[in-house]
Every structure is written in structure tokens, then in C-alpha cells.
C-alpha positions in Angstrom: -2.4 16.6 3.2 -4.6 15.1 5.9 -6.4 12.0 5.2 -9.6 14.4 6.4 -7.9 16.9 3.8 -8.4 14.3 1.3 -11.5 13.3 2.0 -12.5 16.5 1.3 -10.9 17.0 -1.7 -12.4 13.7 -3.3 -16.0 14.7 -2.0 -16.8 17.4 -4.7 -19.9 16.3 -7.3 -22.5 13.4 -6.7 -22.0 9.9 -6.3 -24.1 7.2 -7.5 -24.3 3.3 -6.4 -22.6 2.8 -9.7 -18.3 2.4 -9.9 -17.8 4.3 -13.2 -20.3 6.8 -13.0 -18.7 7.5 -9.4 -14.9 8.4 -10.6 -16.5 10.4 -13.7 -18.1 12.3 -10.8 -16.3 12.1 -7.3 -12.7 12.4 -8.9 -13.0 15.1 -11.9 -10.6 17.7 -11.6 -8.9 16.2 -8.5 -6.9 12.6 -9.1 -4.7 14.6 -10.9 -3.9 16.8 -8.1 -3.1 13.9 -5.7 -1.7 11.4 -8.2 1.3 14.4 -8.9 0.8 15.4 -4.9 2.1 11.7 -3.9 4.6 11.2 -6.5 6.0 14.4 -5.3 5.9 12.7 -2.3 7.8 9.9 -3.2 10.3 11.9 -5.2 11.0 13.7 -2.2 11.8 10.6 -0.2 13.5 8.7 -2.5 16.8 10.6 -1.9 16.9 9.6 1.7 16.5 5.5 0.0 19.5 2.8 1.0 19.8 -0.4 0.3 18.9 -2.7 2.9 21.8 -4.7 4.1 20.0 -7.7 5.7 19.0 -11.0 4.0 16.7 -10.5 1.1 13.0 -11.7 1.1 12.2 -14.5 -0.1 8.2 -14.3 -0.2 6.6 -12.0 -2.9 5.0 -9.0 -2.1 1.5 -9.5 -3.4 0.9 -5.5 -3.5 3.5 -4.7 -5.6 4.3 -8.1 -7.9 2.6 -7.6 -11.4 1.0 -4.2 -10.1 -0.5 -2.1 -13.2 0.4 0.8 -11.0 3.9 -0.2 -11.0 4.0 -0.8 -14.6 2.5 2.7 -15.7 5.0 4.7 -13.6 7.9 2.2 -14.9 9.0 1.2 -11.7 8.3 -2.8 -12.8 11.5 -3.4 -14.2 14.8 -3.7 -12.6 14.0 -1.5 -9.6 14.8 -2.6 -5.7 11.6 -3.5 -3.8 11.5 -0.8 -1.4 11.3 1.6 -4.4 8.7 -0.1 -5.5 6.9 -0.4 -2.4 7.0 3.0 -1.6 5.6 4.4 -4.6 2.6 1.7 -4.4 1.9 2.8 -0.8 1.3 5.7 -2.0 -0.8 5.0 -4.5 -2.8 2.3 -2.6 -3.4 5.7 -0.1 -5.3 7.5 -2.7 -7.4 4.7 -3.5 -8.3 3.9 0.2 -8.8 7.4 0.6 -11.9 7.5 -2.0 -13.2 4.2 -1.6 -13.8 5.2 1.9 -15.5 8.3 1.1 -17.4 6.6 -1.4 -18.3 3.4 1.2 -19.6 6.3 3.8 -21.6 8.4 1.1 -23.1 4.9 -0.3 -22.6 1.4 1.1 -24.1 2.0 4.7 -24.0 -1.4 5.7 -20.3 -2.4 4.6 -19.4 1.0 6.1 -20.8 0.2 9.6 -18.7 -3.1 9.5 -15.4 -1.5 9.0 -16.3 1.0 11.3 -17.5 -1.5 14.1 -13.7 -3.2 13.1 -11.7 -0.4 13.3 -12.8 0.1 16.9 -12.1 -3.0 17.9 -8.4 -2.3 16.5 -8.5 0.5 18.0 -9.2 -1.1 21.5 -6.1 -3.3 21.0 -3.6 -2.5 23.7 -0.4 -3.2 21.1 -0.7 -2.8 17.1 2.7 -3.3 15.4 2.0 -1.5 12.2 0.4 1.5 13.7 2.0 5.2 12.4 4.1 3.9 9.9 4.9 6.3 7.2 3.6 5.1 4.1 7.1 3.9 2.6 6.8 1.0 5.5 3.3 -0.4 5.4 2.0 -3.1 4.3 5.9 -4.8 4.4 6.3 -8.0 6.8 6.5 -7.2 10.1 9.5 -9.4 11.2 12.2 -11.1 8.9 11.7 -14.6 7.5 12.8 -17.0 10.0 16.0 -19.5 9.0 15.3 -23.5 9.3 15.9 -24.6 13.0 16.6 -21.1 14.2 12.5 -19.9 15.7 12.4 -16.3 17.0 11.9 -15.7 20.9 8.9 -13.9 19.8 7.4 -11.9 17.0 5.9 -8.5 16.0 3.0 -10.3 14.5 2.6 -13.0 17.5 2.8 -10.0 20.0 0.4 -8.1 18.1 -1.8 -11.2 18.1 -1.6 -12.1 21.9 -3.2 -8.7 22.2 -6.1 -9.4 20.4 -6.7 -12.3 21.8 -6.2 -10.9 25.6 -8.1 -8.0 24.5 -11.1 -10.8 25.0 -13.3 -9.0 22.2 -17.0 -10.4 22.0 -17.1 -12.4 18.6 -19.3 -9.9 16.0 -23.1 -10.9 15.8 -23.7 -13.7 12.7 -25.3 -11.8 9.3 -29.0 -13.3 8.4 -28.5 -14.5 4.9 -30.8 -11.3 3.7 -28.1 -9.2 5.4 -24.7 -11.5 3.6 -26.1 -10.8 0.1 -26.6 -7.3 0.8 -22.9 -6.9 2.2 -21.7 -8.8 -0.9 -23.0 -6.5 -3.3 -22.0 -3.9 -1.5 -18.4 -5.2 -1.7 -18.7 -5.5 -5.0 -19.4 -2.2 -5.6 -16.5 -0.8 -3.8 -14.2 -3.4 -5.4 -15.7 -1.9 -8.6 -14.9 1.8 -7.6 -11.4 0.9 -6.4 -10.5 -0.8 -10.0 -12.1 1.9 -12.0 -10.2 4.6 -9.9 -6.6 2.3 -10.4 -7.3 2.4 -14.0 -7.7 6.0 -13.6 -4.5 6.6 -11.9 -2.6 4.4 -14.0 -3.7 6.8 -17.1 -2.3 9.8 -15.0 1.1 8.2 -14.0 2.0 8.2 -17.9 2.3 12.0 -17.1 4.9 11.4 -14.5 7.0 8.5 -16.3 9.7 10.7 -17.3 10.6 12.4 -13.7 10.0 9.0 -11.9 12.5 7.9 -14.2 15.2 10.3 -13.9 15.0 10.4 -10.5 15.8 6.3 -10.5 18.6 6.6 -13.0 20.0 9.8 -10.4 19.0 8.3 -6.6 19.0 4.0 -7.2 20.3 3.3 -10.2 24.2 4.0 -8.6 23.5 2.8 -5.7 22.6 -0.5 -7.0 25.7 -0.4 -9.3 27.6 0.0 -6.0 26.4 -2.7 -4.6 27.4 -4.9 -7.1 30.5 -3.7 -7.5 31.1 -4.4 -4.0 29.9 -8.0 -4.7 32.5 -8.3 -7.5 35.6 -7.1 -5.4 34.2 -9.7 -3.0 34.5 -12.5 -5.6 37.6 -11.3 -6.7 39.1 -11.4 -3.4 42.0 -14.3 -2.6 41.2 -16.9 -1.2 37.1 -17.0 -2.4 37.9 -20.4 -4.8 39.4 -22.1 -1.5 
């Protein structure tokens, strides 16, 4: 489905200024459809899933540590990152997909500022995250770098030497007037976007029992694998020495 596609889809019924009344309206009928939509999604993928073989991260990721999304699909315990990460992606694209339906329909003012954003993105000459699939976003651009060992360069610095070349004029400054008007209107889209994760977490309960099976069947041996490798590795002469 096209993010235009699901635009569409989430546009059915009215919407009013307030959070809840929006999801009993806006998403009736269809965040089923897309909650089982993406986790078909993700079941499809997972298959294709390897471990990683480079040095593990060491920051948390903020999307996916203690996510209730996470939790209601059962994917909080004992499962690799990635697998985590993908599914959330996933998740996280439903939501931006009806919060930005809702902030067009409702919130003029905070819509025109992430419009008037995204084009100056968009005038960027180099973006490094740009046409990820959603298993990748929202993960570190480049690896963690070791003590005394600095990188030539960097995704994220190369990305922001662009922006800075791209010599941007700096956005106009808000009146105050205009600053509490933006606020509430982030605060009403922050609202939406927590009543609509509530909402999907409430659906994923459906889906527990495939999402699990399909960890025990896809991760779950390659992750015994792995530390089975890590034991013969222990095990091997000469480790003690």
C-alpha cells in the first residue's frame, strides 16, 4: 500500500480537534486492516532475518526499549533488536500515516511547518536515510566508534555538511500569539498519536499467537546457533591460555 493509499484509507468519517473522538471516527473499520496488513508485512520479511555479525550496540534504541507496541505483540522479551525494530517500524508507519492525515484535516498551522521542513529536506543535495525500507529506519546511521579509533567521515556528518552548504535561510521567529497556538496544536496530535498506539496495541493481541510462532520457527534457532557457536568457541584449546 501507498502511503497516498493509506491516507486514503484512514480518511473515511469526520474528524474533530479532539484525539479520542478522532480514532473513534477516522480509524473505525480500518486499523484493523493495516495493523494485520503490516504484520503480514513483517511476517513476510522476517524469513529473510540474519544475525548481524558486527559488534553489538551499545546505545539503546529509544523507539523500541519499553515500547507498549512491543510488549502487546510479545516481541519484548528475549528477541534480537532487529526483530524488534522491524516490527516497530512498522507500526510507527501506521501511526505517522494518520497523524498526518489528521494534522492536514485539523492543525493548519503545525501542518504548514512540517510542510515548509520537509522541503527544505527535500532541497538537501545528500540525505542518508532516504528510501530505506522500513526494517532500516530510524537505526543509527554509522556504527559506534571505538576509543582512539575516529572515523574518516560519517553518514550523519556527510548528511550534515549538506545542510549546512545547502545555506538554507533560518525559518522566520513565531510571535508568542503564534508559539501557543503551535503548542496546542502539538498537543493535539501528540494526543491522537497515543490514543491511536493504544488502539493498535488492543489489535496486536489478535496477532500474538502467529508473531509468535513465526519467532520460535525463523529467530529462535538462529539465535540457538549462535550460541552454540559461542560455546564450541569457549571450548576450543587453547581459550584458558
Amino acid at each position: 500500500m501507498t502511503e497516498a493509499a493509506g491516507r486514503r484509507a484512514f480518511a473515511g468519517g469526520s474528524v474533530t480537534r479532539d484525539g479520542r473522538s478522532a480514532i473513534v471516527n477516522v480509524m473505525q473499520g480500518s486499523i484493523e486492516a493495516r495493523v494485520s496488513h503490516e504484520v503480514d508485512r513483517w511476517l513476510a520479511w522476517l524469513p529473510r532475518w540474519r544475525p548481524g555479525t558486527h559488534r553489538a550496540r551499545v546505545r539503546l534504541c529509544t523507539r523500541c526499549f519499553g515500547s507498549p507496541i512491543l510488549a502487546a505483540a510479545g516481541l519484548d522479551v528475549d528477541v534480537p533488536h532487529p526483530v524488534q525494530h522491524a516490527f516497530s517500524m512498522r507500526m510507527k508507519g501506521i501511526i505517522d500515516v494518520a497523524v498526518d492525515d489528521y494534522t492536514e484535516r485539523n492543525l493548519p498551522m503545525l501542518h504548514r511547518e512540517i510542510r515548509l521542513a520537509e522541503e527544505r529536506k527535500a532541497r538537501r543535495p545528500y540525505r542518508a536515510g532516504e528510501g530505506l525500507d522500513p526494517e532500516f529506519l530510524g537505526l543509527d546511521l554509522d556504527p559506534e566508534p571505538l576509543p582512539d579509533q575516529p572515523f574518516l567521515f560519517t553518514l550523519s556528518g556527510l548528511e550534515a555538511d549538506a545542510a549546512a552548504e545547502a545555506l538554507e535561510p533560518a525559518p522566520r521567529p513565531f510571535t508568542m500569539e503564534e508559539k501557543e497556538a503551535l503548542r496546542e496544536e502539538v498537543r493535539l496530535a501528540d494526543e491522537f498519536a497515543k490514543q491511536l498506539g493504544r488502539r493498535i496495541c488492543v489489535e496486536l493481541a489478535q496477532h500474538r499467537g502467529r508473531i509468535g510462532d513465526a519467532v520460535t520457527e525463523f529467530v529462535e534457532p538462529q539465535v540457538e546457533d549462535l550460541l552454540a557457536d559461542l560455546e564450541r568457541e569457549l571450548d576450543a584449546p587453547g581459550w584458558a591460555g
